[in-house]
C-alpha positions as CSV (number, residue, x, y, z in Angstrom):
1,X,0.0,0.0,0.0
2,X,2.9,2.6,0.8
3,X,4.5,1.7,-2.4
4,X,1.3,2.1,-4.3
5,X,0.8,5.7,-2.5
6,X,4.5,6.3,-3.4
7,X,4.3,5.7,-7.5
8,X,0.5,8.0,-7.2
9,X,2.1,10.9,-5.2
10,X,5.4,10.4,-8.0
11,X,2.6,11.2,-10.9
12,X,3.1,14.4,-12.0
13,X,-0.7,14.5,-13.9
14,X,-2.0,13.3,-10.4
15,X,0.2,16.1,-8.4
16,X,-1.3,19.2,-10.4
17,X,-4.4,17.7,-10.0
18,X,-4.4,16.8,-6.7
19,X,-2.8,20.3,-5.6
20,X,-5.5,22.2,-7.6
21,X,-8.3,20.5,-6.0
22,X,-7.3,20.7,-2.0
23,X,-6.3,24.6,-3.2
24,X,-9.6,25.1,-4.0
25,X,-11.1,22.6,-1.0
26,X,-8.9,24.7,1.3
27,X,-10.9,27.9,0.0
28,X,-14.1,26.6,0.6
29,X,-13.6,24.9,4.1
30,X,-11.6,28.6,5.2
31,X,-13.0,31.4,3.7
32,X,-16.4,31.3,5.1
33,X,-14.4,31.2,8.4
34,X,-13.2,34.9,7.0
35,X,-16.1,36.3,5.4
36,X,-19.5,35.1,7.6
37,X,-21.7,37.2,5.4
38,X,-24.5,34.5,4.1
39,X,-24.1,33.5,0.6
40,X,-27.3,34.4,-0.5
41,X,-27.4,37.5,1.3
42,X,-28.5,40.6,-0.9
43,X,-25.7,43.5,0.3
44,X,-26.2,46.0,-2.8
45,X,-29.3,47.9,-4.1
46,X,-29.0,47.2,-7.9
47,X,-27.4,44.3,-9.8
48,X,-24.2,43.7,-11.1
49,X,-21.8,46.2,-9.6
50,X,-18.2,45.8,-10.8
51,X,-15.8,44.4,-8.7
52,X,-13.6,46.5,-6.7
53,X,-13.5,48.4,-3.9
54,X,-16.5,50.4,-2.3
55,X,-15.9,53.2,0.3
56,X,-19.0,54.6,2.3
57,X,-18.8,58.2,1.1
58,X,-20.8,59.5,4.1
59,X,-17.9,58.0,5.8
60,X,-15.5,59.0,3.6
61,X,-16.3,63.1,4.0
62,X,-16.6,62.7,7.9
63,X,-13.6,60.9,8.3
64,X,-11.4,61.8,11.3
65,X,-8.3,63.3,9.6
66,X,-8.7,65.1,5.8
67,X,-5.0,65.1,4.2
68,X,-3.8,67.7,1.1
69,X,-2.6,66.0,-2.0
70,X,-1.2,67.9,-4.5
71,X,-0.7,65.4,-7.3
72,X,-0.1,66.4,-10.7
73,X,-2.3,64.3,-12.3
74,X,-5.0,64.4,-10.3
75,X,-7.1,66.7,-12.5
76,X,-6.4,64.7,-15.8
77,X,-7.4,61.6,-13.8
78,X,-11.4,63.7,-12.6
79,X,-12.1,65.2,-16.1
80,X,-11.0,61.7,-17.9
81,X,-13.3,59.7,-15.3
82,X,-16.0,62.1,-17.0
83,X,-15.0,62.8,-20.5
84,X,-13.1,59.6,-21.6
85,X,-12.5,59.3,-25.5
86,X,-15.9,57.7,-26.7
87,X,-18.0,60.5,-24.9
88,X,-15.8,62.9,-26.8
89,X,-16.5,61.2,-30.0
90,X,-20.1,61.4,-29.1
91,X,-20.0,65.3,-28.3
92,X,-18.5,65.1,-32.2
93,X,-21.0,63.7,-33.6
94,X,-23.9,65.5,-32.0
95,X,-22.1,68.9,-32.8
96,X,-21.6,67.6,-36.3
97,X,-25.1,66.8,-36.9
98,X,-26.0,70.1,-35.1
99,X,-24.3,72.0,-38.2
100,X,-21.2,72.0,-36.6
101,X,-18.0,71.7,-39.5
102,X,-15.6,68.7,-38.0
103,X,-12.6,71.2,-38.5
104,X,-14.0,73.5,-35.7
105,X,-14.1,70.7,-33.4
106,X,-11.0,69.5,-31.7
107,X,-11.5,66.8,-29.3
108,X,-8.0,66.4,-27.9
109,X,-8.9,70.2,-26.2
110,X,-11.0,69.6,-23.6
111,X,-11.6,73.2,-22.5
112,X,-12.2,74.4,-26.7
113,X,-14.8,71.0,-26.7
114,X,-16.5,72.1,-23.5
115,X,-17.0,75.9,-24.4
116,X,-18.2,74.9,-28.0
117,X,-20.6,72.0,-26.6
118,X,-22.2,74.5,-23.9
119,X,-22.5,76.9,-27.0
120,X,-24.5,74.5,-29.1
121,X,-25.9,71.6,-26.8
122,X,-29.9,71.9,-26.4
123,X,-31.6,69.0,-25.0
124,X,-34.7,70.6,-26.9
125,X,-33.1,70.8,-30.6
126,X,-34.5,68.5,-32.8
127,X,-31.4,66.6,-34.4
128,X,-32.7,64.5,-37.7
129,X,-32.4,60.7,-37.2
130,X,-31.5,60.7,-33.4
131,X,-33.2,57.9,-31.2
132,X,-35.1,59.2,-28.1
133,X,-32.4,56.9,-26.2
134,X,-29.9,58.9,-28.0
135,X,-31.1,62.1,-26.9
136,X,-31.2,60.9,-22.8
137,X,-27.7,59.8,-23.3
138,X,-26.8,63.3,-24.5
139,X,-28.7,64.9,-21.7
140,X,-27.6,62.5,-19.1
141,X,-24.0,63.3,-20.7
142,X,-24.1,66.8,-20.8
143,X,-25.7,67.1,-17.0
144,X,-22.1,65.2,-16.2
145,X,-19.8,67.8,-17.7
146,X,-21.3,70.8,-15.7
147,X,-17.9,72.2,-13.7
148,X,-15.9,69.7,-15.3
149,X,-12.6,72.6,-15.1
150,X,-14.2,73.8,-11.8
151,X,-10.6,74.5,-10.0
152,X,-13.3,75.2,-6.4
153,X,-14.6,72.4,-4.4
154,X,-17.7,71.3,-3.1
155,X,-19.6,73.0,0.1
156,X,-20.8,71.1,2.1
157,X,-24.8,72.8,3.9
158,X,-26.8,71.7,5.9
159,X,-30.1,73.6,7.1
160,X,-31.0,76.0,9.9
161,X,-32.8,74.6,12.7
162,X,-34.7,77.2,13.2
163,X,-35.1,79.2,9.8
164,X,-34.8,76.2,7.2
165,X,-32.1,77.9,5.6
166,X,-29.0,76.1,4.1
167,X,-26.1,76.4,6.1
168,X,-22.5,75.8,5.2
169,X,-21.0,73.7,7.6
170,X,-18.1,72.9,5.6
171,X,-16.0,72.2,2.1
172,X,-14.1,69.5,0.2
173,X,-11.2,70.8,-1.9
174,X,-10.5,68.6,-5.0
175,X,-6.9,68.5,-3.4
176,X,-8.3,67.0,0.2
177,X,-8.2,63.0,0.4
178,X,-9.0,60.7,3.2
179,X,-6.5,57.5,4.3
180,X,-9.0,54.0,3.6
181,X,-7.6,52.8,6.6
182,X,-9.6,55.8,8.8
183,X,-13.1,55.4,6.5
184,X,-15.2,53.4,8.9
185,X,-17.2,51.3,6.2
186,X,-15.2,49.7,3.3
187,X,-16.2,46.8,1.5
188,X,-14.0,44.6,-0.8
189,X,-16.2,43.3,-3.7
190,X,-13.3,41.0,-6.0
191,X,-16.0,39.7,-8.4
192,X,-18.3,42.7,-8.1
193,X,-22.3,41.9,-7.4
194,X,-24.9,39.3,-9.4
195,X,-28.0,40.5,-10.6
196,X,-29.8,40.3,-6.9
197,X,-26.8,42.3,-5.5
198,X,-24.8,39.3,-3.8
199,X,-21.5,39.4,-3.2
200,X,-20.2,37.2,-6.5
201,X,-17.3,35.6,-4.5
202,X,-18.9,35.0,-1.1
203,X,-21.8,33.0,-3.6
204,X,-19.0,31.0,-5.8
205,X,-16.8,29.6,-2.9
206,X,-20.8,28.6,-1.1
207,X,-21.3,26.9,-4.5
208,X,-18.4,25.5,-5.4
209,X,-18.9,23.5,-1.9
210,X,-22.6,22.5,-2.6
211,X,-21.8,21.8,-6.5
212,X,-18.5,19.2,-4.9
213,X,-21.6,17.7,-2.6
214,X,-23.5,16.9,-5.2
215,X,-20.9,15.7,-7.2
216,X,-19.6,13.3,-4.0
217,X,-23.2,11.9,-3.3
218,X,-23.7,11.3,-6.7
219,X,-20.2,9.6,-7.8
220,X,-20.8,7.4,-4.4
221,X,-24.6,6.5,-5.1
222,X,-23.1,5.8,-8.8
223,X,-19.7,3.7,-8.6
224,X,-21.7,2.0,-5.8
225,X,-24.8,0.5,-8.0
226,X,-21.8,0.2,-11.3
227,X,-19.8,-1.8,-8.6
228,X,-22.4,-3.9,-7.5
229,X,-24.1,-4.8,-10.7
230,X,-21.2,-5.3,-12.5
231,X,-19.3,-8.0,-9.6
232,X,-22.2,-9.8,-9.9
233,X,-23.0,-9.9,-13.3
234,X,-19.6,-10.7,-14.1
235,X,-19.0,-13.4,-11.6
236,X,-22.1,-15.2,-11.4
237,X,-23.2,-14.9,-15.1
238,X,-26.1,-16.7,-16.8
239,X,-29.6,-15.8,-15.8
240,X,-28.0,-12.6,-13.6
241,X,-25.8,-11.3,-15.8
242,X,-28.3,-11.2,-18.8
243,X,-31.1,-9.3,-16.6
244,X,-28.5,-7.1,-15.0
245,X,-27.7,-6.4,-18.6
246,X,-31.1,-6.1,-19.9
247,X,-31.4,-3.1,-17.3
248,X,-28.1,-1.6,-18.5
249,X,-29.0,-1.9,-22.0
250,X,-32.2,-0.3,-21.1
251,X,-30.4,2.4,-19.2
252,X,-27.9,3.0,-22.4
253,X,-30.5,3.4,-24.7
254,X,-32.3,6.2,-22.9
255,X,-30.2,9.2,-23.3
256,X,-29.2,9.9,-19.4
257,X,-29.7,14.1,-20.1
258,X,-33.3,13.3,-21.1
259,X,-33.6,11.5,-18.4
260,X,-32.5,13.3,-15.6
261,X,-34.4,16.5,-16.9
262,X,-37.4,13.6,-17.1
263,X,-37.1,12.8,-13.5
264,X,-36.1,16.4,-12.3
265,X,-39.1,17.9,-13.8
266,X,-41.3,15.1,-12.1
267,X,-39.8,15.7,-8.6
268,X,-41.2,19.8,-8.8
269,X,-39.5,23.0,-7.9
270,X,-40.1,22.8,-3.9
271,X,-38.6,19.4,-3.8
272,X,-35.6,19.5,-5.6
273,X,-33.2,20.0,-3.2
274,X,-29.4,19.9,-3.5
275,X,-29.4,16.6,-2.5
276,X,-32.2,15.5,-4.0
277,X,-30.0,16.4,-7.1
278,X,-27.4,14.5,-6.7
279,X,-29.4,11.6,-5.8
280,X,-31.5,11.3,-9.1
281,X,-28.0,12.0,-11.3
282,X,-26.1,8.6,-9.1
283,X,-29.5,6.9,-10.3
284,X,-29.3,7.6,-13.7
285,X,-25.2,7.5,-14.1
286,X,-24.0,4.4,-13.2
287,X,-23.9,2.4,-16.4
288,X,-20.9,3.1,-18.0
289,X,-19.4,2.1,-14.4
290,X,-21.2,-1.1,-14.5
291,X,-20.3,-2.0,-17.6
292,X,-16.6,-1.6,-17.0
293,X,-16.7,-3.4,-14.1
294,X,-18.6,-6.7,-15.4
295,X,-15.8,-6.4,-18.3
296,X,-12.7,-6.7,-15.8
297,X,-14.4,-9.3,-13.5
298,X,-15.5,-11.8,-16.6
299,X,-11.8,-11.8,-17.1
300,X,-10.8,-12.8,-13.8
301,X,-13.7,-15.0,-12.3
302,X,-11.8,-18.1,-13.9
303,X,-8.3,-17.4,-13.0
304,X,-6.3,-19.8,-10.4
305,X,-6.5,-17.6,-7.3
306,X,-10.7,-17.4,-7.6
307,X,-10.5,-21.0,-8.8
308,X,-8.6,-22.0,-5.7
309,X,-11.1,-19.9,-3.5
310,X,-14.2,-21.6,-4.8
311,X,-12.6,-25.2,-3.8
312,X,-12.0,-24.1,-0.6
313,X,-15.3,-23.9,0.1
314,X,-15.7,-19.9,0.5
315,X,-19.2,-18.1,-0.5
316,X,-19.7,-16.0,-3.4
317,X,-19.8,-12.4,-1.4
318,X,-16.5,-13.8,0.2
319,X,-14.8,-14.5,-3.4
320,X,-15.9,-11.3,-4.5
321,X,-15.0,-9.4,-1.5
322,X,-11.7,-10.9,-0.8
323,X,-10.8,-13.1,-4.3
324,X,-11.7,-10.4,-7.1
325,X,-13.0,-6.9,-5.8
326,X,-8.8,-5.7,-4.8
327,X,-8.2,-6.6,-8.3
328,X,-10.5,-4.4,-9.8
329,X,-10.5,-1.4,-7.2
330,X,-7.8,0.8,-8.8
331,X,-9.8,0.9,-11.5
332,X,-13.3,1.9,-9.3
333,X,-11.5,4.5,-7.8
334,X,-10.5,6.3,-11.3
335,X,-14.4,5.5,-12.2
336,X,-15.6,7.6,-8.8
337,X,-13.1,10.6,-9.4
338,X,-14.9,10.6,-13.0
339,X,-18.2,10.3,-11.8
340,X,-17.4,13.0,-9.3
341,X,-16.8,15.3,-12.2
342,X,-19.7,14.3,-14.2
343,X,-22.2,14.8,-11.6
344,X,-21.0,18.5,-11.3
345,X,-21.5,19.0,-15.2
346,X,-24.6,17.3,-15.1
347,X,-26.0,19.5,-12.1
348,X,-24.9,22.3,-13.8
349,X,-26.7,21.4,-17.3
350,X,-30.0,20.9,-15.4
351,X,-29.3,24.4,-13.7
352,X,-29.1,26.1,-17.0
353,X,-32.3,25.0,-18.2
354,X,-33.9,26.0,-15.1
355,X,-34.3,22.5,-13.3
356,X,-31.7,22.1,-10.9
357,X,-31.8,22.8,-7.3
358,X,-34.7,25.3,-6.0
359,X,-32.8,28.8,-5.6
360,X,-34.1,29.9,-2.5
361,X,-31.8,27.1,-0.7
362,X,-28.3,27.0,-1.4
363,X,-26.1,28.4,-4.4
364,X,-24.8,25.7,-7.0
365,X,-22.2,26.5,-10.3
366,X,-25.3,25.4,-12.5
367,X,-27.5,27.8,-10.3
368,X,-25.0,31.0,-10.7
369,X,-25.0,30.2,-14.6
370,X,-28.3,30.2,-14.6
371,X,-29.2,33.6,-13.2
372,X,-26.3,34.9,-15.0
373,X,-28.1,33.5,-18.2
374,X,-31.3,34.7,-16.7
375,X,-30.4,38.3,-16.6
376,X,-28.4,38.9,-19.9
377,X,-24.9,39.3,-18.2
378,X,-22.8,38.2,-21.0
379,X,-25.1,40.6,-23.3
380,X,-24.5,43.5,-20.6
381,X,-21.0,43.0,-20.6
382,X,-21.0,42.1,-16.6
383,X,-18.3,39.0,-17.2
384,X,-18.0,38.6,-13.1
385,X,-21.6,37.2,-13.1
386,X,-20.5,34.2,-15.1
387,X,-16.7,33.9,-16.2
388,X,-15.5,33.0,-12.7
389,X,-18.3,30.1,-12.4
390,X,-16.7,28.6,-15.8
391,X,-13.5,29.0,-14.7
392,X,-14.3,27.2,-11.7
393,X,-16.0,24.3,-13.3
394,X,-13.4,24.0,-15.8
395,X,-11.1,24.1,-12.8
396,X,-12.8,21.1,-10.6
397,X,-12.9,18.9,-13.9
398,X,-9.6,19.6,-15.0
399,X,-8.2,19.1,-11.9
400,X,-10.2,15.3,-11.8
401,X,-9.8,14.0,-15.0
402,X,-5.5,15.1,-14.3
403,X,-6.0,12.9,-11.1
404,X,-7.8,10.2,-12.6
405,X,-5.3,10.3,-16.0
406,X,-2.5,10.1,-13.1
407,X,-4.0,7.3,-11.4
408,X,-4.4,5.3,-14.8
409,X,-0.4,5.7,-15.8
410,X,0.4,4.4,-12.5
411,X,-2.3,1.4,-12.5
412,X,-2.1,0.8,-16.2
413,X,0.7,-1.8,-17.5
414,X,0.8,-0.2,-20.2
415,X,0.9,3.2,-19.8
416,X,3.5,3.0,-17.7
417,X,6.9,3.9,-18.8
């Protein structure tokens, strides 16, 4: 057994594999130790915020200490967050449409462009050909620029008790800045918000977890009926085998995507559980396994070891336990890591199409697609919502098949080098 462990552990397929999956176990089991917040726990009003860093700005101007910058490109940096290249194009175009000629417009000056656009701009003209969406996008565009080369900064009022007048109570300088350390409320969003406003990452590493349940009870429920059906059918043979064949003919002949979304579909919204999941893709994925198995133990049922056992007088669990099961159990474990990894693709495929798991229960990788899906995120451009849950799948798989690709040079004659 040590050796064996050895000549695995010397695989370098089964080491990258290996290392990627208790990386990515390691995340699961720790960062909810870090990060408490429930997974499905709605933190932002609005959907797909961008990930990065969010600081309270109520916080931010009442922070204990304000400190004077006076960077050089600080002002460059403010009118670029405002007026970036396309919005300038857009100005172009509007003023060109307006009668403008293009060589009175240069775009590159951004005080010439703003003193020609408040010259020209009127939400109210009438410009031949423009959507109404158009038009809103200039208005909201040009309400944007106002004291875009404003050198003063903002006063801060508040009113009068007892006249109702606006008071000012105090300013913010476009040089003063605040340390994030001293802002009371900041919030570290790495993969942004979904469409319900749920912290992305907080959602994946919950669903990563449930999707690697699913995947366990299923591969287990499975490689155990495979196992099973196939020892017998392949040692006892005759009458046996051919029903236990019949039954996995059956089973091969019925696509097993059709029927899983068959049986899902049956079981209803409010039943379908995470586990309830996995359970009906172990039922409906265990032929191949069975198949394989029978294969391998039809080759060894006659040879001089089993042969030897069945004069001895021993019974046929205890042959197939003791005599022909070690024989065959490198093989079973390679057929569980597989089975593991095909559960979590399957889960996800029923997810997709909207028959996975009931969402009000636990996140899945199929389930994060699916809302993704749901709510246009790859149309809007929001990759967060959906490109880490790929990556992650493709990561769990990849890492399995390495292992199980690892396991087979090792156990395979001749693969071996």
């Amino acid at each position: 057994m040590k050796h064996t462990l050895q000549q695995v552990f010397h695989s370098g397929k089964f080491l990258v594999g290996f290392s990627i999956f208790v990386a990515m176990m390691l995340i699961v089991i720790v960062y909810p130790l870090i990060i408490t917040d429930p997974p499905l726990g709605i933190i932002a009003q609005g959907t797909f915020f961008p990930p990065g860093i969010y600081v309270n700005s109520f916080d931010s101007i009442n922070a204990p200490t304000t400190y004077t910058l006076n960077l050089s490109n600080a002002e460059t940096k403010r009118i670029e967050s405002k007026l970036d290249k396309q919005s300038r194009l857009d100005m172009q175009t509007w003023l060109e449409a307006d009668g403008i000629p293009a060589d009175q417009i240069d775009i590159t000056n951004t005080a010439k462009l703003l003193d020609l656009w408040n010259k020209n701009y009127d939400p109210k003209k009438d410009i031949p050909g423009m959507t109404n969406a158009k038009q809103q996008y200039y208005a909201r565009l040009d309400v944007s620029l106002k004291g875009l080369l404003s050198t003063t900064g903002e006063i801060l009022a508040a009113p009068n008790t007892q006249t109702g007048a606006l008071e000012q109570i105090g300013a913010v300088n476009q040089s003063d800045y605040v340390n994030i350390s001293q802002v009371a409320n900041v919030r570290v969003l790495p993969l942004g918000t979904d469409n319900f406003g749920r912290d992305v990452l907080t959602e994946l590493v919950k669903a990563t977890g449930v999707s690697l349940e699913i995947g366990l009870v299923a591969g287990i429920i499975a490689t155990l009926i495979g196992l099973t059906l196939g020892l017998l059918g392949g040692y006892i043979g005759g009458l046996v085998d051919d029903l236990i064949m019949f039954i996995t003919n059956l089973f091969t002949v019925i696509p097993p995507l059709v029927l899983l979304i068959l049986l899902s579909f049956s079981i209803g919204q409010e039943r379908r559980g995470a586990v309830t999941i996995a359970v009906v893709i172990g039922f409906t994925s265990w032929v191949w396994t069975a198949r394989a198995v029978r294969a391998q133990v039809a080759s060894l049922r006659n040879r001089d070891h089993v042969n030897l056992s069945k004069i001895s007088g021993h019974s046929i669990v205890h042959i197939i336990l003791a005599d022909i099961l070690p024989y065959v159990a490198s093989y079973v474990v390679m057929a569980f890591i597989l089975q593991i990894a095909s559960a979590i693709l399957a889960e996800a495929g029923l997810s997709i199409i909207g028959l996975g798991p009931r969402t009000s229960d636990v996140p899945t990788l199929g389930l994060m697609m699916n809302w993704a899906l749901v709510y246009e995120a790859e149309i809007l451009g929001d990759w967060w919502a959906y490109v880490p849950v790929i990556v992650t799948i493709a990561l769990v798989t990849f890492s399995m098949n390495l292992m199980n690709t690892g396991l087979d040079q090792v156990f395979n004659p001749a693969l071996r080098d």
